[in-house]
C-alpha positions, 0 to 999 in steps of 0.5 A: 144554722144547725139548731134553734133554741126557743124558750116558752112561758107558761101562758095558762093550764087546761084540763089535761095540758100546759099551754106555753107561749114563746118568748119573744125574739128577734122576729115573728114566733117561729113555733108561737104557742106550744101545748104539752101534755101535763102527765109528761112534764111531770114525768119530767121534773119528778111531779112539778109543772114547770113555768119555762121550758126551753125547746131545741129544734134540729132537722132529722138528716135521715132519708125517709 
């Protein structure tokens, strides 16, 4: 497995965030909740706040 694919809802709105939940699988969460900045998915989407994201997770295969 090189990769995972997740997908969020939108759970609710804070002040300055979007608190999205992950959408269940076939197992337990593997992130669970996910909190991301308002101004970003904005800058994302040309002003909207999305109701669904979809997060790819990869391992950094650099040495640090």
């Amino acid at each position: 497995m090189d990769k995972l694919e997740l997908t969020f809802q939108v759970e609710k709105d804070t002040k300055n965030t979007r608190r999205y939940q992950e959408e269940a699988g076939d197992g337990p969460p593997i992130i669970g909740t996910l909190y991301v900045q308002q101004w970003a998915l904005r800058k994302l989407t040309g002003g909207d706040l999305p109701d669904r994201l979809r997060v790819t997770v990869t391992v950094d295969e650099r040495e640090t």
